[in-house]
Backbone as CSV, one residue per row, in Angstrom:
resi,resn,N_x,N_y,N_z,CA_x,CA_y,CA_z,C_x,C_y,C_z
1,UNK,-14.818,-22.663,77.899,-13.411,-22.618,78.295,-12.903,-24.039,78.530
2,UNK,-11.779,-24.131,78.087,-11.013,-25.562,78.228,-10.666,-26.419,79.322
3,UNK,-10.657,-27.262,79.742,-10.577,-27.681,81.307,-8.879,-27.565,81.623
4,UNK,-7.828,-27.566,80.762,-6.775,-27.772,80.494,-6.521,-26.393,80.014
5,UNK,-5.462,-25.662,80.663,-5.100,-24.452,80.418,-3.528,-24.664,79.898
6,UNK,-3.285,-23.668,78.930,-1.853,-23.728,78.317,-1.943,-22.276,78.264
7,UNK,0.205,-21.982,79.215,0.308,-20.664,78.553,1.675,-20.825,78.038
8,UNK,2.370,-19.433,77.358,3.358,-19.275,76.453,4.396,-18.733,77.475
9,UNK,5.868,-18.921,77.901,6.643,-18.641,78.073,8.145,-18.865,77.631
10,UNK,8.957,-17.910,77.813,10.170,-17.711,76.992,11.599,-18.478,78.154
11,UNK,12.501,-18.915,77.744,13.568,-18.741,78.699,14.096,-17.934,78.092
12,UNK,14.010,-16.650,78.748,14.474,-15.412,78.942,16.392,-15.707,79.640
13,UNK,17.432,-15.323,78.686,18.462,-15.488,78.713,19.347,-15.583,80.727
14,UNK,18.254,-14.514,80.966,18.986,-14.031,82.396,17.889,-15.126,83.325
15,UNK,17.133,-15.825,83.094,16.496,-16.875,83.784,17.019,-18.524,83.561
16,UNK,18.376,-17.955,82.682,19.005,-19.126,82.605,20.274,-19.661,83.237
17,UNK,21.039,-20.870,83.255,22.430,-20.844,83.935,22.782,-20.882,82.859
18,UNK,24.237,-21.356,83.549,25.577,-21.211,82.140,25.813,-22.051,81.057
19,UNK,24.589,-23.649,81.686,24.606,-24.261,80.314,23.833,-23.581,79.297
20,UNK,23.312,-22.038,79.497,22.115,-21.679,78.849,20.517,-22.276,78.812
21,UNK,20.465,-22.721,79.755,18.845,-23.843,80.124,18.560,-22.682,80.908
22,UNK,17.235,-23.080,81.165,16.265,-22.558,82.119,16.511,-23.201,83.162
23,UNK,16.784,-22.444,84.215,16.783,-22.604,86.072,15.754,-23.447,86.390
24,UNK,16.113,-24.350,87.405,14.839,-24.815,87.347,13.935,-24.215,88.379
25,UNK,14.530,-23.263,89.041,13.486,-22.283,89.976,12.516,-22.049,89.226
26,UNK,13.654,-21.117,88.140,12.261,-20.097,87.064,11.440,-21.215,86.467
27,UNK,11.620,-22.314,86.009,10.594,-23.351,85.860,9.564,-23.336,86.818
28,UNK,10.011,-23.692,87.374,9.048,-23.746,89.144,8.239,-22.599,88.705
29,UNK,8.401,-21.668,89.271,7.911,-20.010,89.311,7.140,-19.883,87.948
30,UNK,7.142,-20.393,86.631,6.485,-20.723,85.659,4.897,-21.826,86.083
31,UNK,5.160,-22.407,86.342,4.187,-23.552,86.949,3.564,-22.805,88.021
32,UNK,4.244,-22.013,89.137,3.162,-21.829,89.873,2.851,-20.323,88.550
33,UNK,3.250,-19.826,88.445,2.253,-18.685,87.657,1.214,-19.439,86.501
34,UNK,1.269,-20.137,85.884,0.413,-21.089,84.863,-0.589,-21.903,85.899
35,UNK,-0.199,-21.894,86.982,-1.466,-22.835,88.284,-2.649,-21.586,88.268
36,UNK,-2.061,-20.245,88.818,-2.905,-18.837,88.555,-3.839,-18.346,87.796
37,UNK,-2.996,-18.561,86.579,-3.541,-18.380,85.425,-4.726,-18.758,85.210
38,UNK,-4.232,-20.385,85.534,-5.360,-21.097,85.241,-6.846,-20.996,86.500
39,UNK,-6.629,-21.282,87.831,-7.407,-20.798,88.742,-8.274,-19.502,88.416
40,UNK,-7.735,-18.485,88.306,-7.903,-17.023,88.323,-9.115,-17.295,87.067
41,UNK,-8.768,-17.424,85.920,-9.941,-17.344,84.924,-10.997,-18.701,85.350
42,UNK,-11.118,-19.210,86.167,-12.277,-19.986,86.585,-12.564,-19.952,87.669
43,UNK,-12.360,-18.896,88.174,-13.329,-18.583,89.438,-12.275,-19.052,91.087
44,UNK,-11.236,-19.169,90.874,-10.638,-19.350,91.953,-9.469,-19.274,92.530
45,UNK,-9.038,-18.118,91.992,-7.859,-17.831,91.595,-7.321,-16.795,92.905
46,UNK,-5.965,-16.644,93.270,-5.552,-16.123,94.373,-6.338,-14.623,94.411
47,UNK,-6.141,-13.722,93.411,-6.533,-12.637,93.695,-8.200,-12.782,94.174
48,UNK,-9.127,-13.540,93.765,-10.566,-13.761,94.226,-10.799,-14.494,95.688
49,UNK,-9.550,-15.060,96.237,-9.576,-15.769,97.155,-8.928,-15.053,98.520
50,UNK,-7.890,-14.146,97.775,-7.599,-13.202,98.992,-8.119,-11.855,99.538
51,UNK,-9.578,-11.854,98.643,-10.457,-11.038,98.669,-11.607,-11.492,99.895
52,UNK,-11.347,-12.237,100.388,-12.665,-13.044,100.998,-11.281,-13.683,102.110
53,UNK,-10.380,-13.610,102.309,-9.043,-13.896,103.310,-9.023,-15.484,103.251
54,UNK,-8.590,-15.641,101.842,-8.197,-17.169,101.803,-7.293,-17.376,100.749
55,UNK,-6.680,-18.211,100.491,-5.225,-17.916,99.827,-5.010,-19.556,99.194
56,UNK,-4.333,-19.837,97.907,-3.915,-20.804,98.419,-2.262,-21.556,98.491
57,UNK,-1.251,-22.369,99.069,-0.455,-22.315,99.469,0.086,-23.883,98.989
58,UNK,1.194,-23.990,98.236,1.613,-25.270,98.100,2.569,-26.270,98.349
59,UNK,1.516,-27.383,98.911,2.001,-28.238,99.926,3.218,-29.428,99.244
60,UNK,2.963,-29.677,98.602,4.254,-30.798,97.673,4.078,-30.225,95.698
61,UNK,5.658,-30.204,95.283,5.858,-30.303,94.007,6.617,-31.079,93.406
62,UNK,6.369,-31.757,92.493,7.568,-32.827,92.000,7.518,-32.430,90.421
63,UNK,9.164,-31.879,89.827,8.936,-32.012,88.554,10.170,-32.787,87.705
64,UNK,9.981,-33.171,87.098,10.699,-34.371,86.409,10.799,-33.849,84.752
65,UNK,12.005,-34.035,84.192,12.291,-33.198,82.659,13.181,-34.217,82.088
66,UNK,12.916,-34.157,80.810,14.049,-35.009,80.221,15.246,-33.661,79.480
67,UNK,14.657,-32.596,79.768,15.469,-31.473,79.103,15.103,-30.541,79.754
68,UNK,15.925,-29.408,79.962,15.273,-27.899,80.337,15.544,-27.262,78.774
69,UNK,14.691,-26.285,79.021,14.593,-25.302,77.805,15.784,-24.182,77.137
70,UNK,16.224,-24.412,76.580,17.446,-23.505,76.183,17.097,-21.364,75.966
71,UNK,17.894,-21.201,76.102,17.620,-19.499,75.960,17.015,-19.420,75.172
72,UNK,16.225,-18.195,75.277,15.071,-17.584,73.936,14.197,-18.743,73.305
73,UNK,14.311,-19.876,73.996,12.675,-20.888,73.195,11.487,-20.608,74.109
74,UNK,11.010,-20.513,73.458,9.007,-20.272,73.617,9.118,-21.804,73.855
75,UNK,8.533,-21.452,74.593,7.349,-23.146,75.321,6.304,-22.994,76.304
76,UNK,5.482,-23.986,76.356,4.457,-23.672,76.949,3.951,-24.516,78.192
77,UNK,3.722,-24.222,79.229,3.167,-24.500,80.224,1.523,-24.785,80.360
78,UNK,1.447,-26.338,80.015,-0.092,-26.814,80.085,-0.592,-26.958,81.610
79,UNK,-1.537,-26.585,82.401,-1.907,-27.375,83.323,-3.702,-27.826,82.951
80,UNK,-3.938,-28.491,84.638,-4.763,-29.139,85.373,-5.316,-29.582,86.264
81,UNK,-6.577,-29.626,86.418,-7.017,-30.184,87.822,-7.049,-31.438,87.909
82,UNK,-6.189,-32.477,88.998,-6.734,-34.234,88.718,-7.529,-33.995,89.066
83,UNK,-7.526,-33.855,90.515,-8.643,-33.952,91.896,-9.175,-32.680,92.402
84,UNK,-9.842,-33.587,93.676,-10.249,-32.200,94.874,-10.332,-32.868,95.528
85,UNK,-10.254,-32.663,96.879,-10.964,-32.914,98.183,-11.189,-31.890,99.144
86,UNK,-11.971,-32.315,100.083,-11.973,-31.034,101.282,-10.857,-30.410,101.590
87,UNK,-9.522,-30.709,101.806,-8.977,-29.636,102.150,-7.629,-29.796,101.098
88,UNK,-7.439,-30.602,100.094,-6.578,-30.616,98.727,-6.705,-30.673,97.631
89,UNK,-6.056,-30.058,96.854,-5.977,-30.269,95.155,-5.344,-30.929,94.807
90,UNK,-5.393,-31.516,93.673,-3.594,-32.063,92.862,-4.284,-31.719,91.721
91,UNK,-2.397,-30.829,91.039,-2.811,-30.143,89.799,-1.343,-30.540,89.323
92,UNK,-1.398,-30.918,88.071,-0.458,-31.616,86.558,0.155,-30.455,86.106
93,UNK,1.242,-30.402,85.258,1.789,-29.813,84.336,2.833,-30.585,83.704
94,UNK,2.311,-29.845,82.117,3.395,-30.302,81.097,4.179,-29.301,80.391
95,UNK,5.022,-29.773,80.322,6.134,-28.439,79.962,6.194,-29.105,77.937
96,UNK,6.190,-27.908,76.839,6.023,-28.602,75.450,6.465,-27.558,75.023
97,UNK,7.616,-27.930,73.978,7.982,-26.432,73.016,6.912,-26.282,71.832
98,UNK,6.989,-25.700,71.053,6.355,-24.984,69.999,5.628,-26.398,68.923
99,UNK,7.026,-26.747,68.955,6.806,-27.885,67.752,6.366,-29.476,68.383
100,UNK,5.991,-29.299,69.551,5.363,-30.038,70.559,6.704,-31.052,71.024
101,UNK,7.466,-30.908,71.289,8.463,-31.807,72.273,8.387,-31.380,73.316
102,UNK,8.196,-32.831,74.077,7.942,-32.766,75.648,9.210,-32.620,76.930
103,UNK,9.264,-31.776,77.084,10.158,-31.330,78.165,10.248,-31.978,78.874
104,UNK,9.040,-32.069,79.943,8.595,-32.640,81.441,7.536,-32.684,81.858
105,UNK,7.107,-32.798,82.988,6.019,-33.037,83.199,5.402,-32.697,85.039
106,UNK,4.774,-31.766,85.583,5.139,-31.792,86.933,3.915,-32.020,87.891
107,UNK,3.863,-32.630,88.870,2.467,-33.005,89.773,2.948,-32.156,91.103
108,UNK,1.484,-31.729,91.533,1.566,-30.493,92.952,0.261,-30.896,93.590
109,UNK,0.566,-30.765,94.830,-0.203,-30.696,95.974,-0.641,-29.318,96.636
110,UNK,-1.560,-28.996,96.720,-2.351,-27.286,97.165,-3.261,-27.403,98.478
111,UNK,-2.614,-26.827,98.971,-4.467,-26.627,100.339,-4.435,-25.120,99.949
112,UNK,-5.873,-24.852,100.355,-6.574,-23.444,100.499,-6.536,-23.588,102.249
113,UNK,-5.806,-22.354,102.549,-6.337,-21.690,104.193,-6.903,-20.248,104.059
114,UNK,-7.270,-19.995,105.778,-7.534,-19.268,105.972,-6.324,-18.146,106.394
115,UNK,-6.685,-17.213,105.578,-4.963,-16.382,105.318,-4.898,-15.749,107.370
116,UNK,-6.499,-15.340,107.939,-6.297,-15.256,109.537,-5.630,-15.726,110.586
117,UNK,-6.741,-17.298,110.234,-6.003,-18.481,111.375,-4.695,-18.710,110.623
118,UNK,-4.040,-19.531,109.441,-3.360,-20.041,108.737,-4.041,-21.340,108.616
119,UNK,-5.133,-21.818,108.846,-5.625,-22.889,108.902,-6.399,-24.014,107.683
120,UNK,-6.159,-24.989,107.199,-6.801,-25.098,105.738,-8.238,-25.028,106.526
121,UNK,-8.972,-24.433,105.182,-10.360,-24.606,104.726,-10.883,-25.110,104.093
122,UNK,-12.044,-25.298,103.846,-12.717,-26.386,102.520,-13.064,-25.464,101.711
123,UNK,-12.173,-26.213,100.458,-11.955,-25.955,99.495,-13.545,-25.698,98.479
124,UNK,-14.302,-26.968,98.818,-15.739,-26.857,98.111,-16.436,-26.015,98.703
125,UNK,-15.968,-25.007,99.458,-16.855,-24.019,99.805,-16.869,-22.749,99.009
126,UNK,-15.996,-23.161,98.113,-15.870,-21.607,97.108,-16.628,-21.920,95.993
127,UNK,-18.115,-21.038,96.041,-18.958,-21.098,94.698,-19.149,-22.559,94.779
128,UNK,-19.697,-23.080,95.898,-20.343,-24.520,95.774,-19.577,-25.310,94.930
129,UNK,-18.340,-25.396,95.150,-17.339,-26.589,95.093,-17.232,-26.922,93.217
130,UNK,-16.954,-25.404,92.753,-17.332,-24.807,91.499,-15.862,-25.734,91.036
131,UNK,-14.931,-25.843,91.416,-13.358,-26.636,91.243,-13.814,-27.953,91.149
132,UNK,-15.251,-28.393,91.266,-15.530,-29.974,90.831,-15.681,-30.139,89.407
133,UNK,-16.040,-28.965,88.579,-16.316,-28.609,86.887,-15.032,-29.164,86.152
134,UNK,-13.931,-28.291,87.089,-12.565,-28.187,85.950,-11.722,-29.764,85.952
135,UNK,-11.874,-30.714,86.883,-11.375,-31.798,87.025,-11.169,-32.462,85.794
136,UNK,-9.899,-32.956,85.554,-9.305,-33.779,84.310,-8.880,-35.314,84.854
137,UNK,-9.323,-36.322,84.117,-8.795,-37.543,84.822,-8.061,-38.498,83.866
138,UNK,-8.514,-37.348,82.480,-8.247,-38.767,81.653,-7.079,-38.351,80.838
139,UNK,-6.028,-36.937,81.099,-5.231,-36.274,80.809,-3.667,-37.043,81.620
140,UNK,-3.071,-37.736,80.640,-1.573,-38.238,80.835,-0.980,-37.089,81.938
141,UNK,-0.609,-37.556,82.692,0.965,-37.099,83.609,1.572,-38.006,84.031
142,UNK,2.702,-38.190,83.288,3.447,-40.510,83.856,4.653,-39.959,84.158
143,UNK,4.819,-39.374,85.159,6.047,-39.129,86.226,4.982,-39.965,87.787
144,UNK,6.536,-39.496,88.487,5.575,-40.558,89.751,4.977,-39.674,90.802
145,UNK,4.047,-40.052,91.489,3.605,-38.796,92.609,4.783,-38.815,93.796
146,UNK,5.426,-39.358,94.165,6.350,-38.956,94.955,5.826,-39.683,96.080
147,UNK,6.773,-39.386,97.210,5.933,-39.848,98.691,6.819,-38.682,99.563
148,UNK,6.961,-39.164,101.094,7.516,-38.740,101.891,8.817,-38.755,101.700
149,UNK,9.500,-37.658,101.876,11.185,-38.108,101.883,11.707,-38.579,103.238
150,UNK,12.664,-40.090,103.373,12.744,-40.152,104.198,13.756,-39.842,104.283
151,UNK,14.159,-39.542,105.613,16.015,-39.537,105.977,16.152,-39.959,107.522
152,UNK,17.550,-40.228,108.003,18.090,-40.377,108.975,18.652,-39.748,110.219
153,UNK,18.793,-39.843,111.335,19.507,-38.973,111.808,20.870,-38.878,111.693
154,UNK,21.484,-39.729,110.441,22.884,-39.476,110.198,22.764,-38.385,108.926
155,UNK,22.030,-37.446,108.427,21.984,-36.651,107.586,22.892,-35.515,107.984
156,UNK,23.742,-35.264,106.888,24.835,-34.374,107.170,24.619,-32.748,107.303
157,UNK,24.727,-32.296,107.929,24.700,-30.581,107.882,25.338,-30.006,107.039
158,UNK,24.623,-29.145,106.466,25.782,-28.416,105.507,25.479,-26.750,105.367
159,UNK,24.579,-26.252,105.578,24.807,-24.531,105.924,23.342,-24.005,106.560
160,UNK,24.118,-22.717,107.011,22.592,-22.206,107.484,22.249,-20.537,106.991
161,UNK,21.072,-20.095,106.728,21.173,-19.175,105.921,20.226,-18.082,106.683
162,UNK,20.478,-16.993,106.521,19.110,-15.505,106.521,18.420,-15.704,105.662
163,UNK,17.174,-15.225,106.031,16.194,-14.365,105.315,15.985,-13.343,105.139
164,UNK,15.892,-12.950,103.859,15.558,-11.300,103.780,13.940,-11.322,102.822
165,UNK,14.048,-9.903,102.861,12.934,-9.497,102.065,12.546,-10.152,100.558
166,UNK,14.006,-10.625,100.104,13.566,-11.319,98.336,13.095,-12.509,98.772
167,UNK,13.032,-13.246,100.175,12.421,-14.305,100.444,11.045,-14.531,100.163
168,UNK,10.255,-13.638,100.848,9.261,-13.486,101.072,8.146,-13.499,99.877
169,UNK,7.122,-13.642,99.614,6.111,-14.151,98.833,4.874,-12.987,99.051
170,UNK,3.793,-13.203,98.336,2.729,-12.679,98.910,1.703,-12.731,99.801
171,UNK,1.951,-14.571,100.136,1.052,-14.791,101.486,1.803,-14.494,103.006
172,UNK,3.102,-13.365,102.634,4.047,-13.072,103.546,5.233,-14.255,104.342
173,UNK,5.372,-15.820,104.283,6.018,-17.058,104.259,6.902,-16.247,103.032
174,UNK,7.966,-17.453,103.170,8.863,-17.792,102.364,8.443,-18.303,101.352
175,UNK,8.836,-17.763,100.028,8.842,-18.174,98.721,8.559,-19.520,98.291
176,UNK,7.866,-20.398,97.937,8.153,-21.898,97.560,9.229,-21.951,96.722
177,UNK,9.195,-21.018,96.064,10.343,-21.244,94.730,11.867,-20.947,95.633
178,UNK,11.861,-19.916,96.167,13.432,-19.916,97.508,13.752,-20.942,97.942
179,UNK,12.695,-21.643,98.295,13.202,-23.168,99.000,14.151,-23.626,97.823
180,UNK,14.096,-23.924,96.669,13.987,-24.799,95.197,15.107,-24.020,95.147
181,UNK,15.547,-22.893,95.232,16.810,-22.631,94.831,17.628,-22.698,95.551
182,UNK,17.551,-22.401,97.048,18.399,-22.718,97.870,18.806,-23.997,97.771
183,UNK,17.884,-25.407,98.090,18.367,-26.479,97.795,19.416,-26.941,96.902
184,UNK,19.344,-26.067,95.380,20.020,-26.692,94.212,21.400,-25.771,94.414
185,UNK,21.349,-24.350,95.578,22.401,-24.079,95.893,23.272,-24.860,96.604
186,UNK,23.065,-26.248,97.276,24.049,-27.133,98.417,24.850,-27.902,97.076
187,UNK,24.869,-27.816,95.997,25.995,-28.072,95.076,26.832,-27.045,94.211
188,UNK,27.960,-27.201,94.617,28.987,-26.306,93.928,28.267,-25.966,92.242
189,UNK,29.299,-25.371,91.504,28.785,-25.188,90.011,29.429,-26.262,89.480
190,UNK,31.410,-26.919,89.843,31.632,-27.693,88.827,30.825,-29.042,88.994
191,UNK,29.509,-29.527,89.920,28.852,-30.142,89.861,27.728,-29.847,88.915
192,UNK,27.604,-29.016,88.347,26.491,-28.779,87.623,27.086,-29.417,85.904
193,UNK,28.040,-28.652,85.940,28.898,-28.894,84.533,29.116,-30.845,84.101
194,UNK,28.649,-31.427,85.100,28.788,-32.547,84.522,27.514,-33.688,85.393
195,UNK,26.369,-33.244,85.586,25.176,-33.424,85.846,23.785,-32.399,85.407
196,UNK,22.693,-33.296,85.686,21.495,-32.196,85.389,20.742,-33.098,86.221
197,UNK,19.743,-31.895,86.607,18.515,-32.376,87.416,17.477,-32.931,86.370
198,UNK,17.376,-34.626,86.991,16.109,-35.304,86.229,14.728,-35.040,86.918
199,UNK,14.920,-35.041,88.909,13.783,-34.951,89.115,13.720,-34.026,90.538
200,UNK,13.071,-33.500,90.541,13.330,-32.401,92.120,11.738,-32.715,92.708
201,UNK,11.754,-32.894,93.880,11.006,-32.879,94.900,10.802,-32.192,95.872
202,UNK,9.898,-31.783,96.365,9.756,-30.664,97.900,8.467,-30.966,98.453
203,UNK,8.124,-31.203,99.698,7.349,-30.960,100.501,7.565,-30.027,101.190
204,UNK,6.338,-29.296,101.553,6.083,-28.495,102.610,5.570,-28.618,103.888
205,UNK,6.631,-28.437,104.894,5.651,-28.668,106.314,5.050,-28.156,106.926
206,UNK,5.869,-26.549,107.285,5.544,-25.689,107.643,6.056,-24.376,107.701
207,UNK,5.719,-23.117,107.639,5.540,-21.899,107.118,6.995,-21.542,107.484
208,UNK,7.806,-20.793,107.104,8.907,-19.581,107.366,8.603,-18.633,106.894
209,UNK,8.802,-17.556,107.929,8.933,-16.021,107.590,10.305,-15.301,107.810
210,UNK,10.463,-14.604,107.049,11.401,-13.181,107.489,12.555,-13.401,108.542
211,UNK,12.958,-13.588,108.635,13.881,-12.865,109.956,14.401,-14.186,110.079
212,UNK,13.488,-15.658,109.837,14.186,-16.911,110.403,15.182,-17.441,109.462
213,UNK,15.886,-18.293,110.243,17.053,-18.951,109.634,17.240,-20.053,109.163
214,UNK,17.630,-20.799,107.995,17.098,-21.833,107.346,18.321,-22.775,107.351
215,UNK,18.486,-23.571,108.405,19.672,-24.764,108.227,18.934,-26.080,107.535
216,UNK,20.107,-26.523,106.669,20.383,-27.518,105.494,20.718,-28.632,105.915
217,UNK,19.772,-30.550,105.887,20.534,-31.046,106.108,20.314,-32.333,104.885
218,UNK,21.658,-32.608,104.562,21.300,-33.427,103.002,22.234,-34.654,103.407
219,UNK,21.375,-35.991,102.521,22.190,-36.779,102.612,22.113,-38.416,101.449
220,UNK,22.518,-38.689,100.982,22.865,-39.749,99.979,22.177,-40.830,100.084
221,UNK,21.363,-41.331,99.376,20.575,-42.653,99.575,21.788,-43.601,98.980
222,UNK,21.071,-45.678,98.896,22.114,-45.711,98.511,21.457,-46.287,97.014
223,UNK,20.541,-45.342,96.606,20.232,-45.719,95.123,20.830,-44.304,94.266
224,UNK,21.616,-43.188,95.363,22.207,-42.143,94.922,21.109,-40.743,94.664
225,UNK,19.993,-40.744,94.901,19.521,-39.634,95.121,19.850,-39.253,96.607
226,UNK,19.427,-37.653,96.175,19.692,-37.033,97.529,18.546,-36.543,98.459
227,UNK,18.473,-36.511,99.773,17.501,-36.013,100.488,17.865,-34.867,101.072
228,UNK,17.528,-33.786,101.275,17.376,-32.715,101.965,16.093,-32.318,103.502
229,UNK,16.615,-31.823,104.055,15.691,-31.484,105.121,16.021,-30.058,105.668
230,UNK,15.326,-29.218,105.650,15.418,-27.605,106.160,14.466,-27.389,107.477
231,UNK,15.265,-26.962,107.934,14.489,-26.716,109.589,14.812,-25.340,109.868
232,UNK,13.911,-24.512,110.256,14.200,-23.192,110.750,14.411,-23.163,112.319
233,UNK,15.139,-21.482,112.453,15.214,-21.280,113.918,14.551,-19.972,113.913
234,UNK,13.642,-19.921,115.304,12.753,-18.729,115.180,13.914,-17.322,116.131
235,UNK,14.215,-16.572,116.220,14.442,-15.524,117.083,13.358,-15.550,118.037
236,UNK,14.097,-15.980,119.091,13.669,-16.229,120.762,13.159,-17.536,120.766
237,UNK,12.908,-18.318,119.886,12.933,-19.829,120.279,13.799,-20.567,120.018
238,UNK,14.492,-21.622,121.001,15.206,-22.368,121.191,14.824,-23.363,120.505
239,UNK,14.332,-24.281,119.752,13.965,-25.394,119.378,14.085,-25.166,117.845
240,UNK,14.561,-25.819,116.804,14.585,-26.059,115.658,13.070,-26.388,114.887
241,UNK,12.875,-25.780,113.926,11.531,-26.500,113.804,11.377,-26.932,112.002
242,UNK,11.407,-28.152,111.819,10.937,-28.349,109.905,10.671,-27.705,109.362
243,UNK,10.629,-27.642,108.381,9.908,-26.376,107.240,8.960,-27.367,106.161
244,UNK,10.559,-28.140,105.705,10.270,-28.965,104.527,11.422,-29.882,104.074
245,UNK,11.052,-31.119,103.032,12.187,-31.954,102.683,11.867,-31.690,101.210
246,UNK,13.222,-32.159,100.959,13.245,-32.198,99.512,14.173,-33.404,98.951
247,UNK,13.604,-33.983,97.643,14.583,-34.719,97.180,14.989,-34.684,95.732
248,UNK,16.528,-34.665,95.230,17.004,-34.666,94.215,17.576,-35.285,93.543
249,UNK,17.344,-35.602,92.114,17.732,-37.232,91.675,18.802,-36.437,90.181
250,UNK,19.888,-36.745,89.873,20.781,-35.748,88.771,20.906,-37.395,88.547
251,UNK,21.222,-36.838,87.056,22.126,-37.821,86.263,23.335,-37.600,85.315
């Protein structure tokens, strides 16, 4: 089996916006299903991991495109393992149509926890650190790894939202991909009509579930990307608490 996994997906018309491209959620949601894919047929894959109450959950994504995919094209979702360590992964993807033009390209950060505590675990403890086999180092990904997003306390507020049930995921948290759309929701549409996303960023800090409320706070660098920061409020706690930042770069 290949160390480098590629699968086939469509932009399916209704996974697209109105320029007719692919969302870049459903991108997202592509990548993490092609991360699966790939895990799952080598031994480490969510369904084998939440069998034994361990899961795994992702901590930063950055993906960067020189194009999204137009309705009804087949393209394919390559991934990879760079690394490992005790309690992280970093895993690559390349986005390539048929006739091999390169879309994009996206780098992610993963811990494995314990789905009980919520706590990471070591990772080389599954099948004697069997995820040291699949490692790729010498496989191109030339986007940048990203860092911390920083921001200010002059970051502007701009909405606060419910959670419902389409939030929710299977490790019971909030969706990674919800975050990704909500974010690209803090711009109107006639902003879309005369921009596109070159590069989207998200870290994860910490978990939301159900019921909590997700306030927005974004604000303008002065190289013109944008930063985001989402902080939840729990029902019966008073204190605001991070979730995650994100940053977005349009051109």
């Amino acid at each position: 089996m290949d160390k480098v996994g590629s699968y086939e997906f469509m932009a399916e018309p209704f996974h697209c916006d109105f320029s007719q491209r692919l969302f870049m959620g459903h991108l997202g949601n592509h990548m993490l299903n092609a991360a699966d894919f790939h895990s799952s047929a080598r031994g480490f894959g969510m369904k084998y991991l939440m069998s034994i109450n361990r899961s795994w959950v992702l901590s930063r994504l950055a993906i960067e495109m020189e194009e999204m995919p137009l309705q009804y094209t087949k393209f394919r979702v390559e991934t990879w393992v760079e690394s490992a360590m005790r309690y992280f992964t970093s895993r690559n993807f390349r986005v390539v149509g048929e006739d091999g033009h390169v879309y994009g390209y996206g780098r992610s950060i993963w811990a494995m926890i314990d789905t009980e505590s919520r706590q990471p675990t070591d990772i080389f403890a599954i099948d004697n650190g069997a995820i040291n086999q699949w490692i790729v180092k010498d496989k191109e990904c030339p986007i940048d790894k990203g860092g911390r997003v920083k921001m200010t306390d002059d970051a502007e507020f701009v909405r606060t939202i419910d959670t419902y049930y389409n939030d929710v995921d299977i490790n019971g948290h909030i969706n990674s991909v919800k975050y990704i759309e909500h974010v690209l929701d803090l711009w109107p549409l006639d902003w879309y009509r005369n921009h596109r996303i070159r590069r989207f960023e998200i870290a994860y800090v910490a978990e939301a579930h159900q019921g909590d409320r997700l306030s927005f706070y974004k604000e303008e660098g002065a190289d013109g990307d944008n930063s985001i920061r989402i902080v939840k409020t729990v029902p019966g706690q008073p204190d605001p608490v991070e979730v995650c930042r994100s940053k977005v770069v349009f051109v």
